[in-house]
N, CA and C atoms as a LAMMPS dump frame, in Angstrom:
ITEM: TIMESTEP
0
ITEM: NUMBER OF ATOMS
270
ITEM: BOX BOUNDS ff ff ff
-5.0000000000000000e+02 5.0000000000000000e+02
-5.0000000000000000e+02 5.0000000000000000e+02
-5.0000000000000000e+02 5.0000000000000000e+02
ITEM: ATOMS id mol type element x y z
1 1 1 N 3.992 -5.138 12.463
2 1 2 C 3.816 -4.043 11.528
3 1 3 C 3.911 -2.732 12.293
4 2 1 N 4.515 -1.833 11.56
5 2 2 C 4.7 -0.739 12.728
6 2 3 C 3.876 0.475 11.386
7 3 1 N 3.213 1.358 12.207
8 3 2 C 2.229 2.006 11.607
9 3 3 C 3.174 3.37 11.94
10 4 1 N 3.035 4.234 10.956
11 4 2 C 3.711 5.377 11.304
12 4 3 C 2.77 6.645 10.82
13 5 1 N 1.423 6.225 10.884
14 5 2 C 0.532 7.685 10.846
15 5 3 C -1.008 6.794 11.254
16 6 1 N -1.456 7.729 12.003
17 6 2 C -3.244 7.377 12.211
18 6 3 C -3.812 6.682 11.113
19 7 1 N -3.304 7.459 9.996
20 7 2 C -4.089 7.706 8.874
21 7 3 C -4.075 6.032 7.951
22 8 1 N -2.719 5.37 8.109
23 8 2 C -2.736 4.06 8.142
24 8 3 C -3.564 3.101 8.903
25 9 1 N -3.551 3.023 9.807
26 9 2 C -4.211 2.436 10.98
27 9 3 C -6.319 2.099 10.292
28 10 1 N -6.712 3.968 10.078
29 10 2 C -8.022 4.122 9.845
30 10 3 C -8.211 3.217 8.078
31 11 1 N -7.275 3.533 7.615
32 11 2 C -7.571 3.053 6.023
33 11 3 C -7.356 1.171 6.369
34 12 1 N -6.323 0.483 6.925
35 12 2 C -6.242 -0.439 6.99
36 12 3 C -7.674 -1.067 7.793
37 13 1 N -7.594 -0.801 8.374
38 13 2 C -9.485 -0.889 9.638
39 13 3 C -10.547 -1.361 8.55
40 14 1 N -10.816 0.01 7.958
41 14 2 C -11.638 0.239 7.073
42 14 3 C -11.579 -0.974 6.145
43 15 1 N -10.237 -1.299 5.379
44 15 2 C -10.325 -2.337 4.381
45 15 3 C -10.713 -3.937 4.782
46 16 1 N -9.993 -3.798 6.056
47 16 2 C -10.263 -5.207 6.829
48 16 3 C -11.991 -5.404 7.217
49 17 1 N -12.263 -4.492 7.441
50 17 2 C -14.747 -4.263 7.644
51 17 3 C -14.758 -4.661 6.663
52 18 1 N -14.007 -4.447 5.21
53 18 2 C -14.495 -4.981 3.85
54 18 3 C -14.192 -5.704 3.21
55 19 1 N -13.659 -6.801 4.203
56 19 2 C -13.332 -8.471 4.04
57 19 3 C -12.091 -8.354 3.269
58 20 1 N -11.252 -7.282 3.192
59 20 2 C -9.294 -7.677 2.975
60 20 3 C -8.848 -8.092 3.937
61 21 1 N -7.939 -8.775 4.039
62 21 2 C -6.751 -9.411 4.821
63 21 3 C -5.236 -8.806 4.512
64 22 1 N -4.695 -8.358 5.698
65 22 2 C -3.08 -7.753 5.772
66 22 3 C -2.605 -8.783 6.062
67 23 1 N -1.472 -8.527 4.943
68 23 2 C -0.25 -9.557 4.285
69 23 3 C 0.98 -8.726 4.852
70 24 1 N 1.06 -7.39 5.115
71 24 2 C 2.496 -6.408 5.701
72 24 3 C 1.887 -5.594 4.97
73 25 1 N 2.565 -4.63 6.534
74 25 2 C 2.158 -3.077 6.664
75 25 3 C 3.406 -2.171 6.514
76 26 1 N 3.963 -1.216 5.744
77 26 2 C 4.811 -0.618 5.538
78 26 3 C 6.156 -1.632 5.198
79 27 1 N 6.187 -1.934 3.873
80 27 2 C 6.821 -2.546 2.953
81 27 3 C 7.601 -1.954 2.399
82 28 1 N 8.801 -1.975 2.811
83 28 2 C 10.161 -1.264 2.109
84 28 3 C 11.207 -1.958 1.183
85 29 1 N 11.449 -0.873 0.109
86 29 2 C 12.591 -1.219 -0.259
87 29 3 C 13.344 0.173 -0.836
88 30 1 N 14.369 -0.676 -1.854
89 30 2 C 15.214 0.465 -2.526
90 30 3 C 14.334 1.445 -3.197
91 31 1 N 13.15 1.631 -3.823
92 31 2 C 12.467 2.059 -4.622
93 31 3 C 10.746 2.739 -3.704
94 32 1 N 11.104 2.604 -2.77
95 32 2 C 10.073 3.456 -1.923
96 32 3 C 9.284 1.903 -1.033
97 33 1 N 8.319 2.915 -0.478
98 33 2 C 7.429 2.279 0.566
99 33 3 C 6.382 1.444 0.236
100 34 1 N 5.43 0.531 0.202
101 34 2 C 4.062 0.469 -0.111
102 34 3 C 3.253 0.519 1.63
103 35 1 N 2.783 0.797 2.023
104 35 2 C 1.521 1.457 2.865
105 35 3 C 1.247 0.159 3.634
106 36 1 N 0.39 -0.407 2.721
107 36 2 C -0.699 -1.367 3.426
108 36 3 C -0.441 -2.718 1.863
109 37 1 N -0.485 -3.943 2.427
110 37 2 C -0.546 -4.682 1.295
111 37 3 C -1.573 -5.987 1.841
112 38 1 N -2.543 -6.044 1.233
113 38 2 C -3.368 -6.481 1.453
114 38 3 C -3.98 -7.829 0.278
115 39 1 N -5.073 -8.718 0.887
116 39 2 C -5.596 -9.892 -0.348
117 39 3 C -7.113 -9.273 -0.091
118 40 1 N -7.712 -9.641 -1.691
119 40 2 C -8.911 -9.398 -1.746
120 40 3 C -9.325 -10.831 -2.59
121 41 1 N -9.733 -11.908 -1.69
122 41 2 C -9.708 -12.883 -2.653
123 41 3 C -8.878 -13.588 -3.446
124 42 1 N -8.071 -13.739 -4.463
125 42 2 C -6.914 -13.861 -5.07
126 42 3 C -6.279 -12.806 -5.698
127 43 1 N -6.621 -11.486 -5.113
128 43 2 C -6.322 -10.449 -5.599
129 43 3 C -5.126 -9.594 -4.255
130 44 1 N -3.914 -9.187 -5.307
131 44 2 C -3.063 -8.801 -3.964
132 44 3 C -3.708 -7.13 -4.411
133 45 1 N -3.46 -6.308 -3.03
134 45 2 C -4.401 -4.905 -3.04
135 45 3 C -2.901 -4.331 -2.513
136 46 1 N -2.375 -3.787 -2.77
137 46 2 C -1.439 -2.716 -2.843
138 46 3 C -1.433 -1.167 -2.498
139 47 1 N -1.791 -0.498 -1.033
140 47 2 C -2.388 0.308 -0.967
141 47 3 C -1.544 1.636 -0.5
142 48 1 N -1.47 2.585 -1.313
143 48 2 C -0.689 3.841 -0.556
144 48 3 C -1.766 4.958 0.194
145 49 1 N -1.392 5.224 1.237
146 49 2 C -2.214 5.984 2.298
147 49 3 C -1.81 7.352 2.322
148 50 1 N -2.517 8.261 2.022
149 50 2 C -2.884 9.858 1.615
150 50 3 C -3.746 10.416 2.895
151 51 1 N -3.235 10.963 3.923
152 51 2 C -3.792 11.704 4.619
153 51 3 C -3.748 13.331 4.389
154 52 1 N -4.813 13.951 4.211
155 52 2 C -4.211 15.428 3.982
156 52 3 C -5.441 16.246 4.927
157 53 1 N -5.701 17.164 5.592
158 53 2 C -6.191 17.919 6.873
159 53 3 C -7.577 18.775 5.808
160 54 1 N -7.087 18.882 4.827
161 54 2 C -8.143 19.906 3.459
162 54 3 C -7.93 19.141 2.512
163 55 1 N -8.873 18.873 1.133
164 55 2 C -8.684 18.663 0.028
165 55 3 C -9.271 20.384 -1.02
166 56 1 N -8.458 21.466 -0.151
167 56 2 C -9.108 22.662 -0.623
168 56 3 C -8.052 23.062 -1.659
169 57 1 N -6.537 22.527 -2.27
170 57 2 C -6.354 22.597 -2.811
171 57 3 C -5.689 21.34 -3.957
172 58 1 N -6.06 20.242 -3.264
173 58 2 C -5.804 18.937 -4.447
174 58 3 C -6.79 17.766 -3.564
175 59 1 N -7.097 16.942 -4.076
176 59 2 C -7.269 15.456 -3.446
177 59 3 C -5.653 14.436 -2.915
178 60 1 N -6.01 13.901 -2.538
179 60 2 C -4.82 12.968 -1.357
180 60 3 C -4.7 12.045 -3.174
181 61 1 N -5.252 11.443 -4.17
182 61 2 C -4.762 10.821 -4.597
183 61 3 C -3.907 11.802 -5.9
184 62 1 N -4.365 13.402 -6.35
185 62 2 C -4.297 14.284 -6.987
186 62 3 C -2.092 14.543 -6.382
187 63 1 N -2.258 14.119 -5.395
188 63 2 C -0.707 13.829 -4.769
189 63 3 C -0.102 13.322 -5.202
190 64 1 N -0.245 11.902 -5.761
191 64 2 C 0.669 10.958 -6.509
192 64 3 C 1.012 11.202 -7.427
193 65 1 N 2.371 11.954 -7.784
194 65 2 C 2.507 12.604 -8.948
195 65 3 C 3.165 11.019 -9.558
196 66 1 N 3.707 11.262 -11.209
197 66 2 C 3.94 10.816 -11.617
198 66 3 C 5.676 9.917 -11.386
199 67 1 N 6.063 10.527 -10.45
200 67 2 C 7.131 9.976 -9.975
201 67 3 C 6.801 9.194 -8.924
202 68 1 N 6.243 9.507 -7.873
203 68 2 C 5.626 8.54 -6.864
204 68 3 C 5.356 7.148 -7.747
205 69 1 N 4.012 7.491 -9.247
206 69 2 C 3.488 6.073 -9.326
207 69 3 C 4.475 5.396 -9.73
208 70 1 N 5.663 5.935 -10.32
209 70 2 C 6.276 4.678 -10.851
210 70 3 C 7.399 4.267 -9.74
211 71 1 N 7.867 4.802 -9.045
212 71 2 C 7.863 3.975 -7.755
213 71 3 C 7.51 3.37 -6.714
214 72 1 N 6.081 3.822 -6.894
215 72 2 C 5.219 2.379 -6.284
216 72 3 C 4.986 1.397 -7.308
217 73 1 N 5.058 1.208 -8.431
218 73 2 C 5.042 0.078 -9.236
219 73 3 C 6.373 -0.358 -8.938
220 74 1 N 7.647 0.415 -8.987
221 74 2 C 8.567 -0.89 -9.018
222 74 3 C 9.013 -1.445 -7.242
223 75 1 N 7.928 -0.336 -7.012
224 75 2 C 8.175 -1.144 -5.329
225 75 3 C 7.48 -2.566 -5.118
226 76 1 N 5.936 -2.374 -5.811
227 76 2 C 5.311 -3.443 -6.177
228 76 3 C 6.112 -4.499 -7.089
229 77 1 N 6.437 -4.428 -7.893
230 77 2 C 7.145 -5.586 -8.747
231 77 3 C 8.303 -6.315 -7.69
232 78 1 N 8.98 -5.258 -6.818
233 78 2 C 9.523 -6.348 -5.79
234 78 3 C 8.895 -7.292 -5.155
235 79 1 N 8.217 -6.379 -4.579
236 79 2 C 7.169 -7.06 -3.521
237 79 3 C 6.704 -8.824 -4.094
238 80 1 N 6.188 -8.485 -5.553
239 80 2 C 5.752 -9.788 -6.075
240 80 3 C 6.522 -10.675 -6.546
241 81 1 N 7.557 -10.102 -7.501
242 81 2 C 9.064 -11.136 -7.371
243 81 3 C 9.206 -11.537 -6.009
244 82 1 N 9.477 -10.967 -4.994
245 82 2 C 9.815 -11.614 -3.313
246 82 3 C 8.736 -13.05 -3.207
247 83 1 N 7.914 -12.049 -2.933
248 83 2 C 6.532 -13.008 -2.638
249 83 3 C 6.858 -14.604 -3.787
250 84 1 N 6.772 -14.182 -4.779
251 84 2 C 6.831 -15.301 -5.618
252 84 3 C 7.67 -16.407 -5.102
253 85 1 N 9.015 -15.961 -5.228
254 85 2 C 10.449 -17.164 -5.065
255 85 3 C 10.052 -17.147 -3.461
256 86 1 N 9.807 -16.537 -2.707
257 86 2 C 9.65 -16.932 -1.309
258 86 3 C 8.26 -18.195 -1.341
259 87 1 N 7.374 -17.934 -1.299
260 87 2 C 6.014 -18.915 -1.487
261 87 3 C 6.032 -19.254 -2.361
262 88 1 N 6.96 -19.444 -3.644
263 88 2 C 6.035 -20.243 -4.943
264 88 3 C 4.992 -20.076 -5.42
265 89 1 N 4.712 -18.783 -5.06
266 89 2 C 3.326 -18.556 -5.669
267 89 3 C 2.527 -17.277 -3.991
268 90 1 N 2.022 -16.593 -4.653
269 90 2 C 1.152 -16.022 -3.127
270 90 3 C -0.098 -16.811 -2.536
């Protein structure tokens, strides 16, 4: 997995202290990136990483505009089609 900001590294850390498990770290495709992709139990965790220095004029998630989310959903819908026909299941 190749990490391309601190700010990945600290959020992934963090999730793993709170009993997630990394499945792949910076997940690409035609339709953007996903971050961190992680299991919480039978739950896949899908995580985009927001570093920002101030939240003096938005929050890091106040970022994800509406174009971002829907390309992290259809980045996600790859991801789980893949996953699927690859494992038969996650």
């Amino acid at each position: 997995m190749t990490e391309r900001h601190w700010s990945e590294t600290v959020a992934r850390n963090r999730l793993k202290q709170q009993g997630l498990r990394l499945l792949e770290g910076n997940y690409n495709t035609c339709f953007g990136e996903i971050d961190l992709i992680m299991t919480d139990g039978d739950n896949v965790v899908l995580v985009e990483v927001r570093q920002r220095t101030s939240s003096w004029f938005e929050t890091p998630a106040e970022t994800v505009n509406k174009q971002k989310r829907q390309r992290l959903q259809k980045a996600a819908a790859h991801y789980l089609q893949r996953s699927y026909w690859d494992n038969g299941a996650l």
